[in-house]
N, C-alpha and C positions, 0 to 999 in steps of 0.2 A: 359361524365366524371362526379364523384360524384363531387359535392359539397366540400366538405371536402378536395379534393383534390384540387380545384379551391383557398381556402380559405388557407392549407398551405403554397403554392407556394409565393400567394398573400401578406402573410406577412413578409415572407426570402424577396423577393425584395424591400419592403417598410421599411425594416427596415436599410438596404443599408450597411453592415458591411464594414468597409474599407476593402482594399486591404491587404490579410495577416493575417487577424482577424480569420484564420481555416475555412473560407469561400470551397466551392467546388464549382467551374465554370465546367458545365453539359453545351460542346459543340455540337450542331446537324448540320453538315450542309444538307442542305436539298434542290432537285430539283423538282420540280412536285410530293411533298410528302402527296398529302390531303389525300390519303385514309388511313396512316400509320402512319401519324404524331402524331395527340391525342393519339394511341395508345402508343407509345415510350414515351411521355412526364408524359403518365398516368403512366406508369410503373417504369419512374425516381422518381417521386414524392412519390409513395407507397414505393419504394425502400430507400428511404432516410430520409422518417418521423423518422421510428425507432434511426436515430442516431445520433438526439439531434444537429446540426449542422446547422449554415446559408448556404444557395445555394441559386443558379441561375440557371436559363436555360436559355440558350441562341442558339435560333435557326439560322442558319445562312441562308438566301435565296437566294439559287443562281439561278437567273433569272428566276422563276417559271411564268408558265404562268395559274395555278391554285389557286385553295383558301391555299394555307401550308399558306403564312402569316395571312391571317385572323383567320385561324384555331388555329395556335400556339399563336397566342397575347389573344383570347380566353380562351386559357390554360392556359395563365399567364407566357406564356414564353415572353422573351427581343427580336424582331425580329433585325435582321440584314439585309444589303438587299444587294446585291454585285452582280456585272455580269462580272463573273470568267472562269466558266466553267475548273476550273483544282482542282479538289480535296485538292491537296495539300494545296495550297492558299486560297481556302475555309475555310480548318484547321484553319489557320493560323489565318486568318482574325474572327475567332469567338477566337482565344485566347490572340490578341490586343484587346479585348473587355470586356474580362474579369475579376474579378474585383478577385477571387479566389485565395490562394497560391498552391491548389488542382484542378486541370485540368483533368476532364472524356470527353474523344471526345467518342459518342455516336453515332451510324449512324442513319438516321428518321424511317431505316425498324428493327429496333432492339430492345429487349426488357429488359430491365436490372431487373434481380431478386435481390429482398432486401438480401440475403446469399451472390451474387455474389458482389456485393457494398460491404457489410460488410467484404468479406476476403479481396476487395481491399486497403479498411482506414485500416485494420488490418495491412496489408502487409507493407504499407508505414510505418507505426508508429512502425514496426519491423525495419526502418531502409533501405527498398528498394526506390529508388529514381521512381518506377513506375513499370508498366507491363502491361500486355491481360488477356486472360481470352480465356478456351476450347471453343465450339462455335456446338449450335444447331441447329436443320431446324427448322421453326414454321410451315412447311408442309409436308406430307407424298412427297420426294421429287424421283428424278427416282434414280434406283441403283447405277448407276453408280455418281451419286451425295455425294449419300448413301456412298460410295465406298473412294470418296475422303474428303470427313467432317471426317470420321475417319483417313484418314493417315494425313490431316492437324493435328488433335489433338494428333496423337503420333509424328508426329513431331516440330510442336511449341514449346512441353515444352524441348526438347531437342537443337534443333534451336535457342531459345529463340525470337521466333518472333510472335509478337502480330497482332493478326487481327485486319486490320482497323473499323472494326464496332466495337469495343472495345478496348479502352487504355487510363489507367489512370494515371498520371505522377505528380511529385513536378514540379510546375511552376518555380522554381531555377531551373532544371536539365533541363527544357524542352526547356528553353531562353538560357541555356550555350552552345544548339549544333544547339543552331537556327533553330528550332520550324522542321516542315516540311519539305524538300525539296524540292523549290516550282518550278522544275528543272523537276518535275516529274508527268505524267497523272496518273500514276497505281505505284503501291509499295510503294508510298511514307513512309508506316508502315513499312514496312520492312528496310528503310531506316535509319527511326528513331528508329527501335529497335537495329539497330548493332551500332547505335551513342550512346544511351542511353548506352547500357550494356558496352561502352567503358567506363563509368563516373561512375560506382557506380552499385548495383545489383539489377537485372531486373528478372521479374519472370512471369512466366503463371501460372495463375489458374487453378487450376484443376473443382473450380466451374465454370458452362458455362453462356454465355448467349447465348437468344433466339434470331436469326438472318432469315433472308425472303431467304425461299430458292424460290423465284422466277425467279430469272435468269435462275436456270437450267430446268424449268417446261419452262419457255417464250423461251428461245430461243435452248436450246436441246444440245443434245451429241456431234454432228457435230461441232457445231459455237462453243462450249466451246471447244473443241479439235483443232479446228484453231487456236484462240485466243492464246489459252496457248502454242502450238506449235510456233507459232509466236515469245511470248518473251523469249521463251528457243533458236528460233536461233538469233536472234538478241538482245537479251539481254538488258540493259540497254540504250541501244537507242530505242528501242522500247518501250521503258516507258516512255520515254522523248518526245514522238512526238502522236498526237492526231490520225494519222491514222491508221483505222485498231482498232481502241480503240469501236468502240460504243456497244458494247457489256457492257460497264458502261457509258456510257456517252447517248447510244439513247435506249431503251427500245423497244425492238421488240413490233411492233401492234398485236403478237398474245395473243387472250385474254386467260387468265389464268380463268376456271371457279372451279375449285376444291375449297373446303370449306379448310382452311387451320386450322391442328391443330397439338399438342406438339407431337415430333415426337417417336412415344412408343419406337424405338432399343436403347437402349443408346451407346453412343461412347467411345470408350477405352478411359483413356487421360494420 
């Protein structure tokens, strides 16, 4: 990571803005994230110099058994260290930590562009208590991938449901409906987008950010078509109980060797 970026981060945290000061708390949580992490955190930081604002980044660790803490304390992020293993609670627990009246949950394989940050502070300062953002592969991913990143994108802005790898929210709206719902392995965004848009107006982006399409390259058509057939019949219990979930929680051992880059089709939104 440059320098420069080592050195703004380093001074937003040392200068320590109270709580409320227009602070932005940049939540990560993070499991076995070394190969992805510097990249996310390099991305936050390039994304937020332009707007003049104190932040934080605050990685959250949820029980890594690789280098993500040594790497993000490196980068100048706030490590957290927790052994959760439920997303939600993860959330949660990086935003009792935060010291921001402006909350971005960020995921470790995600990349936040400085346009897509910028319409988010726009969007709140228009008066929205928070929202998502459209959502891109950072790999040439398979079609039927392909297939579903664009029907999430024409449906979220109409849904109004924010993907979890992006969601930026007033710390006032995001404590009155009580953070995440830590009740929940998977959806937990979803959760909190139908809470949120009950309190005040909630929007998607039509700028994206850059998100790992890895899942669908590591573990394929098949096990994502289980997975998701799964909690369409069993609904909401099936988000509430960890089996059957590792399709985000264990990482298939097959190795992904494709060079990954910006994915050239753009997606409707």
């Amino acid at each position: 990571m440059a320098d420069n970026h080592q050195d703004n981060l380093n001074v937003s945290v040392i200068n320590e803005p109270e709580v409320g000061a227009g602070m932005i708390s940049f939540v990560i949580p993070a499991h076995n994230e070394s190969e992805l992490i510097e990249r996310t955190i390099s991305h936050i930081i390039s994304a937020v110099k332009s707007l003049d604002k104190p932040y934080e980044i605050i990685v959250v660790n949820d029980d890594s058994s690789d280098d993500t803490t040594e790497i993000a304390e490196r980068c100048g992020a706030r490590v957290v260290s927790v052994c959760l293993r439920r997303i939600s609670a993860v959330r949660n627990a990086g935003a009792k930590e935060a010291r921001g009246n402006t909350l971005v949950f960020v995921d470790a394989d995600t990349m936040l562009p400085a346009e897509t940050l910028s319409a988010a502070m726009s969007s709140l300062a228009s008066g929205t208590i928070g929202g998502g953002a459209a959502i891109h592969f950072d790999c040439k991913v398979p079609w039927w991938a392909g297939v579903l990143g664009w029907l999430w994108n024409v449906m979220a802005p109409r849904k109004l449901w924010a993907a979890g790898c992006f969601i930026f929210v007033k710390r006032e709206a995001f404590e009155s409906v009580g953070g995440f719902d830590e009740s929940y392995y998977v959806g937990e965004e979803l959760v909190l987008s139908l809470a949120l848009k009950r309190v005040g107006r909630f929007v998607i982006l039509q700028t994206p950010v850059i998100t790992s399409g890895r899942k669908t390259i590591s573990h394929g058509l098949w096990a994502t078509t289980r997975v998701f057939l799964q909690l369409m019949w069993h609904g909401h219990k099936a988000m509430k109980r960890p089996d059957g979930l590792e399709y985000w929680y264990d990482r298939s051992k097959k190795k992904t060797t494709r060079k990954t880059f910006l994915l050239c089709i753009p997606y409707i939104c």
